[in-house]
MDTraj code that builds the backbone (N, CA, C; nanometers):
import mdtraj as md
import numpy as np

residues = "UNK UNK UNK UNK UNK UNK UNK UNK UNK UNK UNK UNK UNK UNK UNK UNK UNK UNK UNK UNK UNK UNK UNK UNK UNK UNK UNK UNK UNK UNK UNK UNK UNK UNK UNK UNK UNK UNK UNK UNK UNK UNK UNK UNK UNK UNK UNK UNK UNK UNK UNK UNK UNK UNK UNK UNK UNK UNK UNK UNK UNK UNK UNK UNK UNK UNK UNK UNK UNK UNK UNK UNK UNK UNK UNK UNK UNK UNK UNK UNK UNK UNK UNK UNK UNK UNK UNK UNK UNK UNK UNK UNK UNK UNK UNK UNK UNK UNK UNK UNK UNK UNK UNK UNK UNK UNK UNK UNK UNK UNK UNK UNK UNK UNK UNK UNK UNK UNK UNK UNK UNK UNK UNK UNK UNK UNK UNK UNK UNK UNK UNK UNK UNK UNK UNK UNK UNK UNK UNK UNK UNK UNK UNK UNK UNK UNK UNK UNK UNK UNK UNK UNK UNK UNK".split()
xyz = np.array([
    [0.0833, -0.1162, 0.0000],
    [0.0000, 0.0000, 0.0000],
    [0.0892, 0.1245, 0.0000],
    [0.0529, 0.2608, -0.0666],
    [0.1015, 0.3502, -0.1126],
    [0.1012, 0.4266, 0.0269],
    [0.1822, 0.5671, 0.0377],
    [0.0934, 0.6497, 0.1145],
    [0.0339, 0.7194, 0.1201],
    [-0.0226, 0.7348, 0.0050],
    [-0.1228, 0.8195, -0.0610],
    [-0.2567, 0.7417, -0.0491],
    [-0.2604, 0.5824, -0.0231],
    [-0.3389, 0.5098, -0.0253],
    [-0.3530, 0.4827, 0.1393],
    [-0.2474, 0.4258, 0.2259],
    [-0.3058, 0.3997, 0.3624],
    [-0.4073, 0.4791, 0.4607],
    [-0.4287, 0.6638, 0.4448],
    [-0.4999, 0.7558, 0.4900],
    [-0.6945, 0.7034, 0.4166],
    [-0.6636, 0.6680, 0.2696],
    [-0.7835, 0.6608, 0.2514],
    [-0.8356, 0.4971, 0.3135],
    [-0.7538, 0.4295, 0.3319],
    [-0.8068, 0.3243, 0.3437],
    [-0.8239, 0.2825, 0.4841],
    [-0.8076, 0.3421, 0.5740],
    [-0.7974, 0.3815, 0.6829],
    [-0.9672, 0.4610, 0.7435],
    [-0.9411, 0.5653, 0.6495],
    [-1.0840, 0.6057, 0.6647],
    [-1.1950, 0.5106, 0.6197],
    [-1.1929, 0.4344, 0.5384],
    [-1.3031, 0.3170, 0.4763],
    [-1.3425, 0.2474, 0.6010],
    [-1.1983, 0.1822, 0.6548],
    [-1.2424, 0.0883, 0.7842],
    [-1.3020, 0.1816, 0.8496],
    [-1.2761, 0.2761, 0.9262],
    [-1.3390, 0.3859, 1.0130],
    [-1.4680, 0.3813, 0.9840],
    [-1.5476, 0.4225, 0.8813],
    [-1.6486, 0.4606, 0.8182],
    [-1.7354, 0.2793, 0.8497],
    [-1.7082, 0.1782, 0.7938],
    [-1.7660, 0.0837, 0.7986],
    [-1.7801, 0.0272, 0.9455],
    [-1.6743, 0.0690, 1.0481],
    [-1.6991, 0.0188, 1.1741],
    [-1.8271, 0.1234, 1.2385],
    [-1.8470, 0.2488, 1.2156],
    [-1.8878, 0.3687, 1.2513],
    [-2.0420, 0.2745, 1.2646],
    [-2.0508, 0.2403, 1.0864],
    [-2.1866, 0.2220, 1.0401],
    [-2.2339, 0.0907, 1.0816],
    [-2.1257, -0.0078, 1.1508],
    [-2.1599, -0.1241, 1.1779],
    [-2.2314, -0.1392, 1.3381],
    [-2.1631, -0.0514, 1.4058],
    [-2.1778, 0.0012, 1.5659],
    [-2.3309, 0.0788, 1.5400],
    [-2.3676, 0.1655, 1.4713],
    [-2.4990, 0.2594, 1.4343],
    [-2.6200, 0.1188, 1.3989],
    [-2.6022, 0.0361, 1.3397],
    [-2.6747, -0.0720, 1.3029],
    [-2.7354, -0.1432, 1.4058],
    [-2.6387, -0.1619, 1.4825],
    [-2.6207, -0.2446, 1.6283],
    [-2.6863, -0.1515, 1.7104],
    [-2.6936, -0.0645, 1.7167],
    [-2.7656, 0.0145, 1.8044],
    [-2.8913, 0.0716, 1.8285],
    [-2.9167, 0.0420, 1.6557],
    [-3.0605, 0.0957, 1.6259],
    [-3.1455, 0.0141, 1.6779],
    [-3.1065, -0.1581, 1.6118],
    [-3.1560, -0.2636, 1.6836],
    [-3.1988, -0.3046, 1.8094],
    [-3.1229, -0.2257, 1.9336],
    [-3.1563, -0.2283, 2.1033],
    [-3.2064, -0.1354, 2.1416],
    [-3.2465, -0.0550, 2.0931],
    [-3.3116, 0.0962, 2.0973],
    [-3.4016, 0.1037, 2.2554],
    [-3.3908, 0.1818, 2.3011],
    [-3.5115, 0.1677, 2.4511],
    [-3.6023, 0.1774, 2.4090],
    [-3.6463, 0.1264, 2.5024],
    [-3.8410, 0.0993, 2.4566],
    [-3.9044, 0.2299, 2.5795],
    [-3.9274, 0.3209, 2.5401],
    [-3.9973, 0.4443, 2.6451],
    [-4.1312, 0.4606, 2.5955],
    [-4.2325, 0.4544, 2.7311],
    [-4.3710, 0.5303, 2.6612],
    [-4.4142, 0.5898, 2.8426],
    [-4.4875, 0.6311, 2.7968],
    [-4.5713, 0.7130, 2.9178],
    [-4.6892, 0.6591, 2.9287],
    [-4.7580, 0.6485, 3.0736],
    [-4.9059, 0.6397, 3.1299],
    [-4.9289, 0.6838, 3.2499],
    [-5.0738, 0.7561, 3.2180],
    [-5.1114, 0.8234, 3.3292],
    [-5.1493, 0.6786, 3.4259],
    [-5.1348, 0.6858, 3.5728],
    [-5.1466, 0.5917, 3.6244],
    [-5.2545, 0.6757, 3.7613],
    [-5.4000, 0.6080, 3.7927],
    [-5.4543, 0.6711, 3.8489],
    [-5.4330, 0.6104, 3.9921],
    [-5.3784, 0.5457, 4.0697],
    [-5.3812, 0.5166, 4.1955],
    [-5.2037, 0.4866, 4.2091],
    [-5.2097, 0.4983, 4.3513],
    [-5.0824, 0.4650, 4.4214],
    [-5.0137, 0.2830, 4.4113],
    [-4.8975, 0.3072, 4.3700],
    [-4.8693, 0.1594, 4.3300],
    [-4.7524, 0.1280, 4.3970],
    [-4.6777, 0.0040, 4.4333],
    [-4.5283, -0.0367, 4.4591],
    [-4.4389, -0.0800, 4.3692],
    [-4.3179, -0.0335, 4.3766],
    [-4.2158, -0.0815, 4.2922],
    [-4.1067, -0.1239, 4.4246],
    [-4.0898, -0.2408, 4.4030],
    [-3.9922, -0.3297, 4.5255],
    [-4.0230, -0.2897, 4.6435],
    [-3.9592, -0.1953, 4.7026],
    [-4.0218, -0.1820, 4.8415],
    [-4.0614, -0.0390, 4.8556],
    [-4.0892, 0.0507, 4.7302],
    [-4.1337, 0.2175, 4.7692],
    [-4.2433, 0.2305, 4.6999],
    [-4.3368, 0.2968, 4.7876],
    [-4.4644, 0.3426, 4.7341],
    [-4.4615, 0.4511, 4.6160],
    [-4.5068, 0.4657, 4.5052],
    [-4.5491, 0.5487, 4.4601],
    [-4.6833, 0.6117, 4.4107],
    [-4.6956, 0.7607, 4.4201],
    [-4.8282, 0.8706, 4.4214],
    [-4.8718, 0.8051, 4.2781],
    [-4.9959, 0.8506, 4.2571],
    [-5.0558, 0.8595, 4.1443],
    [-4.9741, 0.9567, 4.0465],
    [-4.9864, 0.9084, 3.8915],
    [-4.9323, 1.0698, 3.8415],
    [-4.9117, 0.9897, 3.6785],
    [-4.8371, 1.0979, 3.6626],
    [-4.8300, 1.0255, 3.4992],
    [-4.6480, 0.9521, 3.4823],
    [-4.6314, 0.8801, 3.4751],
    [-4.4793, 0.8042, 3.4622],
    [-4.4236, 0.7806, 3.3291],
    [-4.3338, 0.7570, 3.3649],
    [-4.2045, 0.7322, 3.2397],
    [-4.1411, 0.5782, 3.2592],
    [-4.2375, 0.5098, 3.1698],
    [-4.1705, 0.3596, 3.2028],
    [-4.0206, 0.3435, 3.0555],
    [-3.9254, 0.3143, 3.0784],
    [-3.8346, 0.2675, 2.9783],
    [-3.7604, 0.1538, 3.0273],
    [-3.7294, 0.0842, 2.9150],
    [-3.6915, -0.0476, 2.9168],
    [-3.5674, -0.0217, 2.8546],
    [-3.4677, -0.0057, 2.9940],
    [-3.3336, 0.0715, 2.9808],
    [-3.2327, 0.0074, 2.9097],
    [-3.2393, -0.1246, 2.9248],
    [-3.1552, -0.2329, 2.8237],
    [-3.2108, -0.2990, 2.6265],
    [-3.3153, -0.2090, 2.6673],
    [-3.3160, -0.2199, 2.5526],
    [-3.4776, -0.3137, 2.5107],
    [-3.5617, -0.3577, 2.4398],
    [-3.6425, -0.4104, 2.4084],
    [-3.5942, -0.5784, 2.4245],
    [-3.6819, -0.6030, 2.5279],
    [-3.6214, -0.7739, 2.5544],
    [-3.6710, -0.8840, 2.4233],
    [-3.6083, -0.9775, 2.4275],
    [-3.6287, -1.0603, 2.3186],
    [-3.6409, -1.2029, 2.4009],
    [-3.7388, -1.2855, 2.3443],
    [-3.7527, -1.4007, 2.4724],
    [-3.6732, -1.4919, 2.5236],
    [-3.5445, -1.5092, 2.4209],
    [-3.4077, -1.5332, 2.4543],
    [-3.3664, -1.4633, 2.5661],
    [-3.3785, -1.3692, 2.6292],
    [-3.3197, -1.3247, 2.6941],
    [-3.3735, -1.3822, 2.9013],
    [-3.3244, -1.3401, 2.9886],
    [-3.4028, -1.3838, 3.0886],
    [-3.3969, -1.2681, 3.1822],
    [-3.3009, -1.1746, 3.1483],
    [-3.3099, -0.9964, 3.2371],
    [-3.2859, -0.8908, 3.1701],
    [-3.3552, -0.7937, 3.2736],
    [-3.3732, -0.6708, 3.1675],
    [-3.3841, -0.5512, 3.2867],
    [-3.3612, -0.4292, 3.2605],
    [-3.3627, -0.3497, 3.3554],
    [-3.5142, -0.2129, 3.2947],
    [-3.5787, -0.2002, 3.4521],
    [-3.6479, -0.1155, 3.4070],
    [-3.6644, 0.0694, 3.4210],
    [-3.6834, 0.1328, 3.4367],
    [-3.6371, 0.2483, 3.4765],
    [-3.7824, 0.3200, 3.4862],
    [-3.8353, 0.3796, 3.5725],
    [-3.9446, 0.3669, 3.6019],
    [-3.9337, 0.5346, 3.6636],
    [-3.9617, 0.6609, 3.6088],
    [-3.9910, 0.8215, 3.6854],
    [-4.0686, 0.9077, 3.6221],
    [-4.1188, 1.0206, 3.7117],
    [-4.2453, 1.0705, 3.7419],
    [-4.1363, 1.2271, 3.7313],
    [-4.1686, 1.3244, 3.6058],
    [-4.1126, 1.4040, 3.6318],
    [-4.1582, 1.5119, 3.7194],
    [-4.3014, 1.4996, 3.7413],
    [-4.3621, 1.6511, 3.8815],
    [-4.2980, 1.5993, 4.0289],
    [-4.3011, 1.4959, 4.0201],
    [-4.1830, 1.5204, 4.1949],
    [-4.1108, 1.4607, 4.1850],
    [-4.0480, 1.4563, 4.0662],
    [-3.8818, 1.3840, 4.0542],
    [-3.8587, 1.2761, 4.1124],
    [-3.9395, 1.1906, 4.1004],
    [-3.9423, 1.0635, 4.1602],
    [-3.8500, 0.9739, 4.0618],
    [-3.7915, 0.8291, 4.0803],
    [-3.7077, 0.7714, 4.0225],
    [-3.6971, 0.6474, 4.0746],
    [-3.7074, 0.5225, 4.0068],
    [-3.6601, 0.3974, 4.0341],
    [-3.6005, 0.2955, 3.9074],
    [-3.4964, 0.2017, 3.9093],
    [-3.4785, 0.1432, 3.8561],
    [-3.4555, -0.0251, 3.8781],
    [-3.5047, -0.0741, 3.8461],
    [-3.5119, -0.2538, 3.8698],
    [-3.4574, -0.3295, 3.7847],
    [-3.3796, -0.4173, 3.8200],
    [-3.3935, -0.5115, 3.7706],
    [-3.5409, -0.6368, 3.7801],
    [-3.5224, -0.7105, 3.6127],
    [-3.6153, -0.7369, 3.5779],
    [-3.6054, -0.9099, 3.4967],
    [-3.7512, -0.9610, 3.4725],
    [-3.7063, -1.0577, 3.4610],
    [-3.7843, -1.0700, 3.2998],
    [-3.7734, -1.1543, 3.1944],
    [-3.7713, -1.1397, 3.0981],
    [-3.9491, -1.1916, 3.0551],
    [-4.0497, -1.1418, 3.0378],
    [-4.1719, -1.2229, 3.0049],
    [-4.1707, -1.2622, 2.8801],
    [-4.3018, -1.3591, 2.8012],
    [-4.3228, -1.3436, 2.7175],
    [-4.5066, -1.4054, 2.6770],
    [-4.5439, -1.3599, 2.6238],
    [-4.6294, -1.3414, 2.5795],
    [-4.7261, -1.3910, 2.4192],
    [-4.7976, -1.4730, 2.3958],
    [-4.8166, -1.5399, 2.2759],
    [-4.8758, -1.4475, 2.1884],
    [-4.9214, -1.3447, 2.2138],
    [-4.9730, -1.2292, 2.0678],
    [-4.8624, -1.1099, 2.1157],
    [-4.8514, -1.0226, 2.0503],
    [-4.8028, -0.9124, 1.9964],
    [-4.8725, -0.8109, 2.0515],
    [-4.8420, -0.7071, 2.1530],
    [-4.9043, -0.6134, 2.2247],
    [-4.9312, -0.4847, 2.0526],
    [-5.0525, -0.4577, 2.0562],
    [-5.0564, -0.3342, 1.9383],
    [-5.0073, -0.2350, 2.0108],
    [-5.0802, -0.1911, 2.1838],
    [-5.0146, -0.0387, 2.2406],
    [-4.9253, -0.1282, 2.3873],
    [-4.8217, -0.0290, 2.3868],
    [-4.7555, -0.0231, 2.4833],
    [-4.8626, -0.0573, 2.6355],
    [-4.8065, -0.1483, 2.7178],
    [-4.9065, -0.1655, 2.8274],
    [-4.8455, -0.1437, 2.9692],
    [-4.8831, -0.1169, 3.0582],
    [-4.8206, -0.1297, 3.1840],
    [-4.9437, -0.2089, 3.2711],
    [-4.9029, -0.3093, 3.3402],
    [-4.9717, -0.4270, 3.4117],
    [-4.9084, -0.4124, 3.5648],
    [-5.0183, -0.3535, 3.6691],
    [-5.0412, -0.4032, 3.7897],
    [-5.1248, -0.5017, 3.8484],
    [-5.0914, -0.5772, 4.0149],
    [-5.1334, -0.6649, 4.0239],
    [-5.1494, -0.5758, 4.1690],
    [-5.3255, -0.6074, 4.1928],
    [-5.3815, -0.5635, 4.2842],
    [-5.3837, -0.6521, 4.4227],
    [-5.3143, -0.6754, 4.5354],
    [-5.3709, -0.7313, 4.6680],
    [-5.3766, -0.6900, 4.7408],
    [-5.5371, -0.6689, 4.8330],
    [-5.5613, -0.6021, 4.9069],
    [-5.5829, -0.4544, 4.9131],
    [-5.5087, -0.3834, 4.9988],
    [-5.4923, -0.2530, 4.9538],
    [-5.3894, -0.1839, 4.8434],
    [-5.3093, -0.3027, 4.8497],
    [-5.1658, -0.2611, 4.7897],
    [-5.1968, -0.2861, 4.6231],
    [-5.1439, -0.2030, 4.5270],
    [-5.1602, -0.2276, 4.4039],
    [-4.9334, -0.2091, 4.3814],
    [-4.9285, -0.3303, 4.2719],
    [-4.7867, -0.3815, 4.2793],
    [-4.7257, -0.3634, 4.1052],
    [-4.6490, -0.2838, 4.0641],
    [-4.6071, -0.2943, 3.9401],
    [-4.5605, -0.4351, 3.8938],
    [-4.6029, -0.5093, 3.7718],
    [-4.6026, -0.6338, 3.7773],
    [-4.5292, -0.6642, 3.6537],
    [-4.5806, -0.6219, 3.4971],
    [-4.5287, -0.6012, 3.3686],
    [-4.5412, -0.4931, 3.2764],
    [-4.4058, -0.4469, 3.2290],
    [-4.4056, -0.3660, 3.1323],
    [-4.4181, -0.4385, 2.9786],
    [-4.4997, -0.3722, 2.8454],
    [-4.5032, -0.4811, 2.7277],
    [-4.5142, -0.3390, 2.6204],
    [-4.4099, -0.3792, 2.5509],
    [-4.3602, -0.2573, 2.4436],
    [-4.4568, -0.2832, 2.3082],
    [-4.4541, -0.2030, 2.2377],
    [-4.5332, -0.2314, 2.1208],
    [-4.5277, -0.2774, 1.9950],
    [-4.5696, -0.3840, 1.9926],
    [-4.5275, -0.4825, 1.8696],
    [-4.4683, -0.5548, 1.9030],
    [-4.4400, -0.6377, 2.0416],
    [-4.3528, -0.7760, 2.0853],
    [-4.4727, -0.8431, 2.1687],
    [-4.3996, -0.9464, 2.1637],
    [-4.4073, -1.0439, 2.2237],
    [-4.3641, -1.0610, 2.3765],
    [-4.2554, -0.9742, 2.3916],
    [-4.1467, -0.9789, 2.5030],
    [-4.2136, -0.8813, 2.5542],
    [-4.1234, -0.9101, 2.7356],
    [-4.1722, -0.7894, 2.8229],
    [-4.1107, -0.7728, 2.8823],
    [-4.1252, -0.6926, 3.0215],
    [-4.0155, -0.7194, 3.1180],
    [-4.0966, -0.7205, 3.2634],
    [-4.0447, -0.8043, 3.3164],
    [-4.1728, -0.8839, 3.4567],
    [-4.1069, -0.8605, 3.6183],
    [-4.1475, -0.7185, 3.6432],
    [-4.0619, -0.6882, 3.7601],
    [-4.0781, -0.8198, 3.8801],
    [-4.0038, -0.7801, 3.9782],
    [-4.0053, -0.8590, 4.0509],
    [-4.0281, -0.7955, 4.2105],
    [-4.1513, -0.8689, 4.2448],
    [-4.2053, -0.8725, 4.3889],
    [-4.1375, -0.8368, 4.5047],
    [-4.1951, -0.7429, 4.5906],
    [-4.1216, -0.7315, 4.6975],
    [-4.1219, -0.8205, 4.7995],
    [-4.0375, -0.8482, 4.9105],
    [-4.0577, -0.9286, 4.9761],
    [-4.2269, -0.9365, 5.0193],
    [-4.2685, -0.8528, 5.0730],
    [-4.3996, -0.7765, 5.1109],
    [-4.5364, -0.8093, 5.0308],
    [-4.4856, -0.8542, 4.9385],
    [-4.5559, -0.9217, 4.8510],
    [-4.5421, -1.0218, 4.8050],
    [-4.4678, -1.0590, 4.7852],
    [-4.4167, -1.2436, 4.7509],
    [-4.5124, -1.3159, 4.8125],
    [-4.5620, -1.2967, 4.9325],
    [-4.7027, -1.4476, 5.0186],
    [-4.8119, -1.3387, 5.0762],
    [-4.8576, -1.2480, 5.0109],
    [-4.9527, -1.2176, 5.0818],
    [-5.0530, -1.2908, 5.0895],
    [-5.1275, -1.2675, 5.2024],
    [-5.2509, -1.3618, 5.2516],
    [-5.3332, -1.4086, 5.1324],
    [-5.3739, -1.2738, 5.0943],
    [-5.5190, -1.2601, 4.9911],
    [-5.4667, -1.2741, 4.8067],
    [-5.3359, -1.3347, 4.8090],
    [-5.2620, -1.3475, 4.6613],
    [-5.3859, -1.3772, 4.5829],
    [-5.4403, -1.5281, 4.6160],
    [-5.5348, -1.6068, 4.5222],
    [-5.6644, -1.4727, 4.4892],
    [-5.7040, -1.3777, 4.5696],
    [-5.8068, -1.2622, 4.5537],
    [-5.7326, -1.1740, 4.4832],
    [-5.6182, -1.1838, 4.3718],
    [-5.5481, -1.0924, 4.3378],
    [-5.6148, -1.0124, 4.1991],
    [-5.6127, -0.8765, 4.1651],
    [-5.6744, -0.8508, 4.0655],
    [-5.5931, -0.7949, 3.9571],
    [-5.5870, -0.8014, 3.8615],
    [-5.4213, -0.7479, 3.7249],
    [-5.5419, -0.6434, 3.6765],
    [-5.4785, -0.5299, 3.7008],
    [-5.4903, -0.4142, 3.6029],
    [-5.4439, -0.3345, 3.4977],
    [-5.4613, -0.3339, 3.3764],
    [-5.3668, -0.2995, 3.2378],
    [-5.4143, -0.1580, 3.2303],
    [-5.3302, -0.1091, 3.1939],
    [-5.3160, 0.0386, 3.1442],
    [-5.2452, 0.0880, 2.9849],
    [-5.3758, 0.1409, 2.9210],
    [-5.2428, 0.1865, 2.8415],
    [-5.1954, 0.2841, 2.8067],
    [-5.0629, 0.2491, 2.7182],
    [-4.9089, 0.3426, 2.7403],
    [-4.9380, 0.4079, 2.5978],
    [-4.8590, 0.5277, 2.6028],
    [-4.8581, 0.6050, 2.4982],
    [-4.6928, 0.6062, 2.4451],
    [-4.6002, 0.5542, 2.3434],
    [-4.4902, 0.5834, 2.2912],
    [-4.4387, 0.6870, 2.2853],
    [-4.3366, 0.7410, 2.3210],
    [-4.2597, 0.8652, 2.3218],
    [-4.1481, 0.8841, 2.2079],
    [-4.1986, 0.9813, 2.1928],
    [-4.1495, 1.0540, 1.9842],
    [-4.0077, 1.0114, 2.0298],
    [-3.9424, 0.9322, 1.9266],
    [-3.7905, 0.9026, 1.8966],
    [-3.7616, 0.7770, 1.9932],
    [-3.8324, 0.6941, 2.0548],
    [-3.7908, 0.6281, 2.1410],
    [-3.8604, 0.4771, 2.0261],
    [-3.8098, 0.3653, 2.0050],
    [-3.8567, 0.2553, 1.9395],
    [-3.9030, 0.1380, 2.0608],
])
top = md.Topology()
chain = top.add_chain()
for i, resn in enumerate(residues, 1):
    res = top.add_residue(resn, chain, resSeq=i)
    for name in ("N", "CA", "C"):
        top.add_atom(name, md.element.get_by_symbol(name[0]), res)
traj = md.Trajectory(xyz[None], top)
């Protein structure tokens, strides 16, 4: 190779790794949508207010291969914030809207699954101790909500 030639060819690799990394990335994209959520719910062991939230699926859109996933879960009017780890669901149809799934016992209502739009996959938080055996489990009630997608987020 010349040296008039190693600068350009140099830049080629550059350019093709650039575009190979951009490819790869588009593909794991976070999964973010918003829902107004009308009652007080738990995430592991902290209560949260009613309000409108920011669920994202910080690792990326799970695939059923997978078995964890992290969720990221905040409320921007009182700067509220949580993040979980998560466990991988899946699901036999294809969600059309973004969903967020609580599981009601007793008084307590419990964040249960996040489900992005157009999968199969989800991500299936996990129970607080506090909840793991409550009495009244078998009286348990699942409430779906749905999520609205947030511009630029896949």
């Amino acid at each position: 190779m010349t040296r008039k030639t190693l600068p350009l060819f140099v830049l080629l690799i550059a350019v093709i790794g650039i575009s190979t990394a951009t490819a790869n990335a588009q593909t794991r994209r976070k999964g973010s949508f918003e829902a107004a959520v009308p009652f007080e719910f738990v995430i592991g062991n902290r209560a949260f207010p009613a309000g409108t939230y920011v669920f994202e699926m910080a690792t990326g859109s799970p695939k059923t291969t997978e078995q964890a996933g992290v969720l990221v879960v905040r409320n921007h009017e009182r700067k509220l914030y949580a993040a979980v780890s998560t466990d991988v669901a899946s699901d036999s149809n294809a969600h059309v809207n973004p969903k967020v799934v609580f599981m009601r016992s007793g008084e307590r209502v419990y964040l249960s699954k996040v489900w992005r739009q157009g999968s199969v996959a989800g991500l299936s938080v996990h129970l607080s101790v506090e909840a793991s055996q409550p009495e009244d489990w078998q009286e348990s009630e699942v409430l779906t909500l749905d999520a609205i997608p947030i511009a630029g987020a896949i």
